[in-house]
PyMOL commands that place a pseudoatom at each C-alpha (Angstrom):
pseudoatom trace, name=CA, resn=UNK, resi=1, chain=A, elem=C, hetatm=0, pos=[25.695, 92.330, 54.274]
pseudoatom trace, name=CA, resn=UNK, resi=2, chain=A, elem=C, hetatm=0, pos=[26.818, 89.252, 56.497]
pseudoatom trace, name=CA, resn=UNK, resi=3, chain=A, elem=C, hetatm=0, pos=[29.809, 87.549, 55.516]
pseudoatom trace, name=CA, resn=UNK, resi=4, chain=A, elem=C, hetatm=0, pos=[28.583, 83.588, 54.000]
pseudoatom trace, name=CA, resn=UNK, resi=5, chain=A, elem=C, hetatm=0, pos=[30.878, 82.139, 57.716]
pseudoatom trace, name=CA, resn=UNK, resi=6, chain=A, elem=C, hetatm=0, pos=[28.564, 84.762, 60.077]
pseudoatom trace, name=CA, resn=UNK, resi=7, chain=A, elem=C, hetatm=0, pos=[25.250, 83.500, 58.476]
pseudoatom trace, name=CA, resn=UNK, resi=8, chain=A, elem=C, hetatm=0, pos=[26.449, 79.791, 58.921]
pseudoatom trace, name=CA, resn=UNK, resi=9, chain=A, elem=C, hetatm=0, pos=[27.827, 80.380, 62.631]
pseudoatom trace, name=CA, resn=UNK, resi=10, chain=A, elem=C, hetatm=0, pos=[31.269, 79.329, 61.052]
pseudoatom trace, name=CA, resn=UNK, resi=11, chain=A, elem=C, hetatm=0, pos=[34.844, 80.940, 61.387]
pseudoatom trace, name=CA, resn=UNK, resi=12, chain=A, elem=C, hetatm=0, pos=[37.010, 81.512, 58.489]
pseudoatom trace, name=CA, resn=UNK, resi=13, chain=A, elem=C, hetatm=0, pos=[38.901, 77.647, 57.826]
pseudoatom trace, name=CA, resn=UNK, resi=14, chain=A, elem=C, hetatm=0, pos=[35.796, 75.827, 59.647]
pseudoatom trace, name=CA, resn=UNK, resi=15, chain=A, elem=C, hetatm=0, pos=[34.794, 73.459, 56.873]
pseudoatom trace, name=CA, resn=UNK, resi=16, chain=A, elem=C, hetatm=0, pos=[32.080, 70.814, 57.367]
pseudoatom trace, name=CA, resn=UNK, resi=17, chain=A, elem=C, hetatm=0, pos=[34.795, 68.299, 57.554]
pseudoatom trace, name=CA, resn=UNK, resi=18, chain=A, elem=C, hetatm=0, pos=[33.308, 66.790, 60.673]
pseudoatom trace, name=CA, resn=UNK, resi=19, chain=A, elem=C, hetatm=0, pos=[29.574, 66.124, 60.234]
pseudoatom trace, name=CA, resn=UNK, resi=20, chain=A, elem=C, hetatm=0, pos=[27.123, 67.483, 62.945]
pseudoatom trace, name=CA, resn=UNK, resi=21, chain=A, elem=C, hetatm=0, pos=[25.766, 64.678, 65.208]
pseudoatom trace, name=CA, resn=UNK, resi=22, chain=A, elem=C, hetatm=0, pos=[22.528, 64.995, 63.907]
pseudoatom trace, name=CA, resn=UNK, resi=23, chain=A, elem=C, hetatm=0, pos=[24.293, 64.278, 60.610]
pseudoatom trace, name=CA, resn=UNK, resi=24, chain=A, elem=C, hetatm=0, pos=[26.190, 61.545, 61.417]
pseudoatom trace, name=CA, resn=UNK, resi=25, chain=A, elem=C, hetatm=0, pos=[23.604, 59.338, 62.235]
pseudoatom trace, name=CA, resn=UNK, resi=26, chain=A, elem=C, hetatm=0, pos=[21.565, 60.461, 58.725]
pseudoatom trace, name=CA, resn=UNK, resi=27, chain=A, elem=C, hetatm=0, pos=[24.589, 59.090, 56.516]
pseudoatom trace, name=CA, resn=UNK, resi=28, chain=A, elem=C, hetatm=0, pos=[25.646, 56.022, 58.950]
pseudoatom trace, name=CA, resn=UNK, resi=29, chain=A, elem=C, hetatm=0, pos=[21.755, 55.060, 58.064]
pseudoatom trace, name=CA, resn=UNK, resi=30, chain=A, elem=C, hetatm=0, pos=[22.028, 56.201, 54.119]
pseudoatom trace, name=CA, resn=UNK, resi=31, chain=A, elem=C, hetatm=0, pos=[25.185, 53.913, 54.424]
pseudoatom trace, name=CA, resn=UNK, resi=32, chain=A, elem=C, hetatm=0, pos=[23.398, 50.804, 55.455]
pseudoatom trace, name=CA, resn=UNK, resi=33, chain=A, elem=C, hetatm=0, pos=[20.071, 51.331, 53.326]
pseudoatom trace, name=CA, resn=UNK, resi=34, chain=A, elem=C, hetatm=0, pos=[23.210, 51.399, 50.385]
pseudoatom trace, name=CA, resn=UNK, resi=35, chain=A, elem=C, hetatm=0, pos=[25.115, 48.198, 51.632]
pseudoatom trace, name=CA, resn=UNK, resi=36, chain=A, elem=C, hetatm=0, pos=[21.525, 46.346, 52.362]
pseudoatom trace, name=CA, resn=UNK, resi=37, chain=A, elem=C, hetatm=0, pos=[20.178, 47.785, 48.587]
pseudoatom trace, name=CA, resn=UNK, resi=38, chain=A, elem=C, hetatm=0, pos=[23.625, 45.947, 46.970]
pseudoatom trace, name=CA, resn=UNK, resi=39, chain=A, elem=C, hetatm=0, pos=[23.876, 42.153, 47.022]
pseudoatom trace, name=CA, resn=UNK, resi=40, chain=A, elem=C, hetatm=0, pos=[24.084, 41.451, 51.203]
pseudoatom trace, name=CA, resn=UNK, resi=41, chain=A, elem=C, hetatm=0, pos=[27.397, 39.825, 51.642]
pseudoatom trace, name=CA, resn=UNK, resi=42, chain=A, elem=C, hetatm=0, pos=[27.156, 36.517, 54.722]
pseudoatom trace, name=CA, resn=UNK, resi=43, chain=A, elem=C, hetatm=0, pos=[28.089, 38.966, 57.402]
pseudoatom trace, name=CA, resn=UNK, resi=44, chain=A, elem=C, hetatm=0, pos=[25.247, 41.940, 56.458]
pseudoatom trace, name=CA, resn=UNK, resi=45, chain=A, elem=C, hetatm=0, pos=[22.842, 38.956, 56.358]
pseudoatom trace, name=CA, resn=UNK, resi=46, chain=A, elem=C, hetatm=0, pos=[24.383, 36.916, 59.716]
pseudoatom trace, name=CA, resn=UNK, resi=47, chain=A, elem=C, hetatm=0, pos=[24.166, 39.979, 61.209]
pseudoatom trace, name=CA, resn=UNK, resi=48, chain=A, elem=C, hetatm=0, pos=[20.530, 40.668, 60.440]
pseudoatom trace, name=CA, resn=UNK, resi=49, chain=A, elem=C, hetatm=0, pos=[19.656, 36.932, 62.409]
pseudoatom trace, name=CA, resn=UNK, resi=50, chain=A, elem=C, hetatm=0, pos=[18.567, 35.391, 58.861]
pseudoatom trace, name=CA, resn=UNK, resi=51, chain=A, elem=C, hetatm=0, pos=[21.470, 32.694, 59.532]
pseudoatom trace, name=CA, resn=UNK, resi=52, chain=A, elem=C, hetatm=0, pos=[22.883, 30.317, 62.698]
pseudoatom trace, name=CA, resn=UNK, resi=53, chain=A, elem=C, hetatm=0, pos=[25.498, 31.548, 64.375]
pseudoatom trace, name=CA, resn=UNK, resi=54, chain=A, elem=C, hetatm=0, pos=[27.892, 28.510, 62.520]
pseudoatom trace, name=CA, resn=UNK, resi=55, chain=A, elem=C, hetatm=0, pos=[26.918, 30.313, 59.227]
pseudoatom trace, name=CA, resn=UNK, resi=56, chain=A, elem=C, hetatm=0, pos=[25.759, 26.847, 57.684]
pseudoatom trace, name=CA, resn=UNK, resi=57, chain=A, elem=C, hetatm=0, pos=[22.019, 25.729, 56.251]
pseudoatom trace, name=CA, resn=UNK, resi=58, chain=A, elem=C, hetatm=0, pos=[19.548, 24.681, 58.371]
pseudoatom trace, name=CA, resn=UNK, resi=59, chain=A, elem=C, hetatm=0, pos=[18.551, 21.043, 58.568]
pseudoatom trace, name=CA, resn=UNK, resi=60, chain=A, elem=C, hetatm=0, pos=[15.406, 20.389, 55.686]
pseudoatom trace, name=CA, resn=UNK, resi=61, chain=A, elem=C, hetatm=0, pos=[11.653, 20.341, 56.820]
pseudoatom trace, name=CA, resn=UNK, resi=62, chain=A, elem=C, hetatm=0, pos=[10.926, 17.464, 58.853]
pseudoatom trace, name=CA, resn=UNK, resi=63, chain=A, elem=C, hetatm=0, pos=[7.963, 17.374, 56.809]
pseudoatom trace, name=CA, resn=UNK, resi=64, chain=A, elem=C, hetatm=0, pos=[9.670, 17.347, 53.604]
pseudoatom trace, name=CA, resn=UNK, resi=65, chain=A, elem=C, hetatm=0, pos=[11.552, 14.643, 54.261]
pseudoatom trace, name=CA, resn=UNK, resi=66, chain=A, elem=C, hetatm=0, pos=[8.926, 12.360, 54.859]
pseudoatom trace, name=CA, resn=UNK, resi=67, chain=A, elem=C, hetatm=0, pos=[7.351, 13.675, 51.763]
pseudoatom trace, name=CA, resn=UNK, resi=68, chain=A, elem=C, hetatm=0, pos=[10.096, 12.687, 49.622]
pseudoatom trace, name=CA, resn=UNK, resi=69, chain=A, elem=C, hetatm=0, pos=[9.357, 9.400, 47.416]
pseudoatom trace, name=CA, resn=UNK, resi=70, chain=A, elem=C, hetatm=0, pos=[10.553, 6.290, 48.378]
pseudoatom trace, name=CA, resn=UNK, resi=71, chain=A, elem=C, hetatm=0, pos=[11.535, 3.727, 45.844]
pseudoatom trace, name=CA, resn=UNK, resi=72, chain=A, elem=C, hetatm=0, pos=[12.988, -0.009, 45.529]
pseudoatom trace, name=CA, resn=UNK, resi=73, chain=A, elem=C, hetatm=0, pos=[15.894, -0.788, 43.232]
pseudoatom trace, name=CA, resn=UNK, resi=74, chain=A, elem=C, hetatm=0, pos=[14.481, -3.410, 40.984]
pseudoatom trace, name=CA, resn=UNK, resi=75, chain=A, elem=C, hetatm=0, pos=[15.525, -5.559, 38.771]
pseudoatom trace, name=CA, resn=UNK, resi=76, chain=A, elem=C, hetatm=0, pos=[15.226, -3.171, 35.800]
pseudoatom trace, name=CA, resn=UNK, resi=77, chain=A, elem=C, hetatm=0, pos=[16.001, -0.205, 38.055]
pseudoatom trace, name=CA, resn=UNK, resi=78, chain=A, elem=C, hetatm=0, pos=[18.479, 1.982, 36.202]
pseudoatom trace, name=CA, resn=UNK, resi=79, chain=A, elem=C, hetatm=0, pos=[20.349, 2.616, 39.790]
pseudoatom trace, name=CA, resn=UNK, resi=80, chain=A, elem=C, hetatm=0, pos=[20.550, -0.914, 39.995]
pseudoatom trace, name=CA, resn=UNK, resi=81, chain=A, elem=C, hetatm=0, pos=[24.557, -1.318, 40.257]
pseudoatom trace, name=CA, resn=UNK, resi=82, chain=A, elem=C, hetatm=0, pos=[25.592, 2.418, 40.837]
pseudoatom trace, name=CA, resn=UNK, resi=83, chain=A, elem=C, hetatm=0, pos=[26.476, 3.716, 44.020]
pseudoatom trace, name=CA, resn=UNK, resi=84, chain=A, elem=C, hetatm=0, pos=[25.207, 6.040, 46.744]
pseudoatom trace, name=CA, resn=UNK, resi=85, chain=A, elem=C, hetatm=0, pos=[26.319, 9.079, 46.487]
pseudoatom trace, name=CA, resn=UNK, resi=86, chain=A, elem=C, hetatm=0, pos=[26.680, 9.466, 50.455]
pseudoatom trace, name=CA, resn=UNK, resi=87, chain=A, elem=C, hetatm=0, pos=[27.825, 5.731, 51.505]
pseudoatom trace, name=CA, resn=UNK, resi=88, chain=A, elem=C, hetatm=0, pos=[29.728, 5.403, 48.086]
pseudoatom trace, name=CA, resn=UNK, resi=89, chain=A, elem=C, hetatm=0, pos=[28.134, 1.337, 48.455]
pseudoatom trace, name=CA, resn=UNK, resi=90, chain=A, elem=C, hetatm=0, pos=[26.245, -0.007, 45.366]
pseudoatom trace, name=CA, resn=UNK, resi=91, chain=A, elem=C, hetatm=0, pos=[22.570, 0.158, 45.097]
pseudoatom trace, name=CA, resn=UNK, resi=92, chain=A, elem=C, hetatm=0, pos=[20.998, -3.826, 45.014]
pseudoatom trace, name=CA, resn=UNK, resi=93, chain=A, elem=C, hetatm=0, pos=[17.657, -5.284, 44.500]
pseudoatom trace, name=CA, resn=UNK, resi=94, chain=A, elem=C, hetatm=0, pos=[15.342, -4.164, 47.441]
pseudoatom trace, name=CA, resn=UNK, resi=95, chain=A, elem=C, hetatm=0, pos=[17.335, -1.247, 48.540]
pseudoatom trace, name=CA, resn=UNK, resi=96, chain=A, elem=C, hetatm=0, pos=[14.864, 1.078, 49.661]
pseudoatom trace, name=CA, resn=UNK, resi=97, chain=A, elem=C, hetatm=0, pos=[16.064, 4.768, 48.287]
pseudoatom trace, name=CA, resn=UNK, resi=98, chain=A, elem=C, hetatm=0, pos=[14.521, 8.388, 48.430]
pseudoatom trace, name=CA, resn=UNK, resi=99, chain=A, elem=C, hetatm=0, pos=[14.444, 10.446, 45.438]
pseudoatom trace, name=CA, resn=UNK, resi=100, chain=A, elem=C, hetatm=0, pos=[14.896, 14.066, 45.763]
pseudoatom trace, name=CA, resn=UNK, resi=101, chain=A, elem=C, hetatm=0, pos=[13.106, 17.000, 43.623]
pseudoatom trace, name=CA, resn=UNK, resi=102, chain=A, elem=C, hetatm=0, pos=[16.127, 17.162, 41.606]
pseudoatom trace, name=CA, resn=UNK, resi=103, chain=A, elem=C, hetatm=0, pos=[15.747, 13.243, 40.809]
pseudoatom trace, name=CA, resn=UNK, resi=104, chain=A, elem=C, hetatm=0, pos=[19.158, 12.345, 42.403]
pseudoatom trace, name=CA, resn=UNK, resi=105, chain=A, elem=C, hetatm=0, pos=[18.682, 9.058, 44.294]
pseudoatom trace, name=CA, resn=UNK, resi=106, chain=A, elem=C, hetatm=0, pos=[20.067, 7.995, 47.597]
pseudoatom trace, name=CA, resn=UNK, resi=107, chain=A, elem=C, hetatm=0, pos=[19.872, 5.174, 50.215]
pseudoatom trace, name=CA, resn=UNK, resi=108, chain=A, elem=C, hetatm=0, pos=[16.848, 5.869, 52.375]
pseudoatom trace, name=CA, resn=UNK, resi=109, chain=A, elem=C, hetatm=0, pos=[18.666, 6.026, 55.502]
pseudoatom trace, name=CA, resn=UNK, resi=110, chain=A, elem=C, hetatm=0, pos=[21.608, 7.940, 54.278]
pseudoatom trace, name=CA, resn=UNK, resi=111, chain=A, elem=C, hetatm=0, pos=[20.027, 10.860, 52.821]
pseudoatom trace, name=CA, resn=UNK, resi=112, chain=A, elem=C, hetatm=0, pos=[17.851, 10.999, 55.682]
pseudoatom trace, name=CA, resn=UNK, resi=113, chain=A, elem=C, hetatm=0, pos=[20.527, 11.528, 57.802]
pseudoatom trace, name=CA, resn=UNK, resi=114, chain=A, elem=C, hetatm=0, pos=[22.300, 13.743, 55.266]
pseudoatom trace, name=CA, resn=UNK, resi=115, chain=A, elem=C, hetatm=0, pos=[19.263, 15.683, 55.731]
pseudoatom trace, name=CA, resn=UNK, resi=116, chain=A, elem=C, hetatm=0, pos=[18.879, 16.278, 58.939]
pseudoatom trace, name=CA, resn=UNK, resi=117, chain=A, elem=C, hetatm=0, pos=[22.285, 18.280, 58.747]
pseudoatom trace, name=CA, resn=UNK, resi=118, chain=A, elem=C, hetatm=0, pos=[21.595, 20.376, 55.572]
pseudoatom trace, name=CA, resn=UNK, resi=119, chain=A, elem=C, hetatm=0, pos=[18.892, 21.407, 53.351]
pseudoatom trace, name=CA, resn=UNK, resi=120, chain=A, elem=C, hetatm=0, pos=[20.650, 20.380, 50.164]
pseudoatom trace, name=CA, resn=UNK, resi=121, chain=A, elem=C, hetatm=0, pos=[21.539, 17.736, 47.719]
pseudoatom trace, name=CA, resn=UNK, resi=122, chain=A, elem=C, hetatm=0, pos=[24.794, 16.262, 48.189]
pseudoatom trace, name=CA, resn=UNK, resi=123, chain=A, elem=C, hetatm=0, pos=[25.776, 16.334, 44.353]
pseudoatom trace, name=CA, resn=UNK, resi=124, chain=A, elem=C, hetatm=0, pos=[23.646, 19.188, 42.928]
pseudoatom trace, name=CA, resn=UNK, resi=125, chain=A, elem=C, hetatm=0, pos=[23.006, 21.766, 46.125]
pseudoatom trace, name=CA, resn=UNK, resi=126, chain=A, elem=C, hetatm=0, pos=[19.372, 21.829, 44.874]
pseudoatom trace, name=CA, resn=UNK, resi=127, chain=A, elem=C, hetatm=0, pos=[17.645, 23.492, 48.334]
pseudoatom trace, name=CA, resn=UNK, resi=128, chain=A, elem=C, hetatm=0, pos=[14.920, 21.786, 50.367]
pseudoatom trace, name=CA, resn=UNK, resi=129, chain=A, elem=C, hetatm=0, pos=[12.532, 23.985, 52.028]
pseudoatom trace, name=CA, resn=UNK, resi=130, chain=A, elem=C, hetatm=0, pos=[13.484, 24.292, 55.902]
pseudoatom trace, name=CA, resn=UNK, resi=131, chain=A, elem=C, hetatm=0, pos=[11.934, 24.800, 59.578]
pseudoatom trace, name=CA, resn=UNK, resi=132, chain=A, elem=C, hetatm=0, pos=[13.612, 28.052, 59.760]
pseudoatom trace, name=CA, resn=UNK, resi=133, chain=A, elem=C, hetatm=0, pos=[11.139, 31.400, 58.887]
pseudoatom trace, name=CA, resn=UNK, resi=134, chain=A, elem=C, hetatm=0, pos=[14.805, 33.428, 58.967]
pseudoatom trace, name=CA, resn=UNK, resi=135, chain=A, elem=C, hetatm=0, pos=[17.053, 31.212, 56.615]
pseudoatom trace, name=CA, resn=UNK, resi=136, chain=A, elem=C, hetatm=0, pos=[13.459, 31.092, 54.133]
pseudoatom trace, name=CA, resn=UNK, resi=137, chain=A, elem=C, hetatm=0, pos=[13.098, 34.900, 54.159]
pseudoatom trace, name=CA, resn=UNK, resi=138, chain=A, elem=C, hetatm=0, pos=[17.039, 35.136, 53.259]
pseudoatom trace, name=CA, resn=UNK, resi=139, chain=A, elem=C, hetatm=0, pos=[16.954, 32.767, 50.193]
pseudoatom trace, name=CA, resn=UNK, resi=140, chain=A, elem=C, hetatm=0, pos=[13.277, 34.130, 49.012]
pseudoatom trace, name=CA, resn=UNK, resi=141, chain=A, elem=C, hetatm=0, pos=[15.293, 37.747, 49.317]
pseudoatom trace, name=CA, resn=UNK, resi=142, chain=A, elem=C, hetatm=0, pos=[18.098, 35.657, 47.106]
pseudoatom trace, name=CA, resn=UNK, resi=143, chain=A, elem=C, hetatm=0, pos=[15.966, 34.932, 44.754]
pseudoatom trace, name=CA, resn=UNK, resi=144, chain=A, elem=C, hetatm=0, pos=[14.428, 38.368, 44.004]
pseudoatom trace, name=CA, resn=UNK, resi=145, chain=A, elem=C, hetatm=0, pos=[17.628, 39.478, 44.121]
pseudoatom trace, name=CA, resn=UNK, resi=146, chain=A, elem=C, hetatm=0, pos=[18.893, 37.315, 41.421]
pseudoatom trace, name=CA, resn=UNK, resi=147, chain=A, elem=C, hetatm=0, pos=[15.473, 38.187, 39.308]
pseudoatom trace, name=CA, resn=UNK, resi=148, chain=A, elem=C, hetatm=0, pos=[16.418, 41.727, 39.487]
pseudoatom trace, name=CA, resn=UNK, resi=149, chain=A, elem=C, hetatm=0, pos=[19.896, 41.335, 38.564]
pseudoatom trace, name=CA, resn=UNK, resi=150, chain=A, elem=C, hetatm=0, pos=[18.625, 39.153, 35.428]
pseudoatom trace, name=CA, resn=UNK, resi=151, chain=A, elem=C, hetatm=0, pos=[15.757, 41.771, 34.856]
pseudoatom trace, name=CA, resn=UNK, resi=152, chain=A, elem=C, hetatm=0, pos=[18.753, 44.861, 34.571]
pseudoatom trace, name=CA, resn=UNK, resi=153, chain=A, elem=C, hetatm=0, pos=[20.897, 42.902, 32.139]
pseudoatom trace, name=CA, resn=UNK, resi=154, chain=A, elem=C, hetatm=0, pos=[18.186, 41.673, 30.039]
pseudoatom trace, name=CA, resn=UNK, resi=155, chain=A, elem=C, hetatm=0, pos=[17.121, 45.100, 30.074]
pseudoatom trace, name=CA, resn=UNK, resi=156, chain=A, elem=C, hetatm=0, pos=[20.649, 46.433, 29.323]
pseudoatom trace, name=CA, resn=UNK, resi=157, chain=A, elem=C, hetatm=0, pos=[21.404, 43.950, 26.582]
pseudoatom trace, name=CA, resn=UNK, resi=158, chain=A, elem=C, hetatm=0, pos=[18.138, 45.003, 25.026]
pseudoatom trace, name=CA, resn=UNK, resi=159, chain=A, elem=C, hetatm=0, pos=[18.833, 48.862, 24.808]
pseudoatom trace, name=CA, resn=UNK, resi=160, chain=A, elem=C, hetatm=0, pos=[22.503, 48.453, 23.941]
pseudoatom trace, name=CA, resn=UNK, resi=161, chain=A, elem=C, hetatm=0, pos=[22.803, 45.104, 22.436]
for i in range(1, 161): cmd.bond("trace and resi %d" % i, "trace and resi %d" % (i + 1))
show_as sticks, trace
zoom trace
């Protein structure tokens, strides 16, 4: 009967410290399927291409943004006194203003700008929908992501309490 090193072409002391090529490449993939199945970190995910190279939102939809409700201060406008969030200058009668989805109001002109820079609300970080397929596929993978992660502790809390 063949010693358990002659039927695994192996001398006595050769371990499988060192994996075979062939091997190597199996667990540098396995390692990467693991880091992309946890929560990507900026680098996974800049590496990928799903952000810029400056690692900062895109600007919001052009189209968006000229969807986004325009509005005059009037008299009995309940803006009418406070200030811009962007400018930091007080909102008067006839100020034309834009109104995000997350009802924060802002000089026309300065949260048009603002917007052109980043897809998000200056005081809440509520995200407009960009120009950029990559950046959308990253926060729509975000967002499942956070589902899941809610799903598991729901589901945890319920078995164990």
């Amino acid at each position: 009967m063949a010693s358990y090193f002659d039927e695994h072409d192996m001398s006595n002391g050769e371990g499988s410290a060192q994996p075979r090529p062939d091997q190597s490449l199996l667990l540098r993939i396995l390692e990467m399927a693991r880091l992309l199945q946890e929560e990507m970190d900026v680098e996974i995910v800049s590496d990928l291409g799903f952000m810029s190279v400056s690692g900062k939102a895109p600007p919001a939809s052009k189209k968006v943004v000229e969807e986004l409700e325009t509005k005059l201060i009037s008299p009995a406008s309940a803006c009418l006194g406070k200030q811009c969030a962007i400018c930091l200058v007080s909102f008067v009668e006839e100020d034309e203003t834009k109104v995000l989805p997350c009802n924060h109001q802002f000089h026309s002109v300065c949260i048009v700008t603002w917007l052109k820079q980043v897809n998000s609300c200056p005081i809440c970080r509520y995200e407009l929908p960009t120009d950029d397929p990559n950046y959308e596929e990253m926060r729509k993978h975000k967002a499942r992501a956070k589902q899941r992660e809610y799903e598991q502790e729901t589901l945890h809390n319920s078995m164990f309490g």
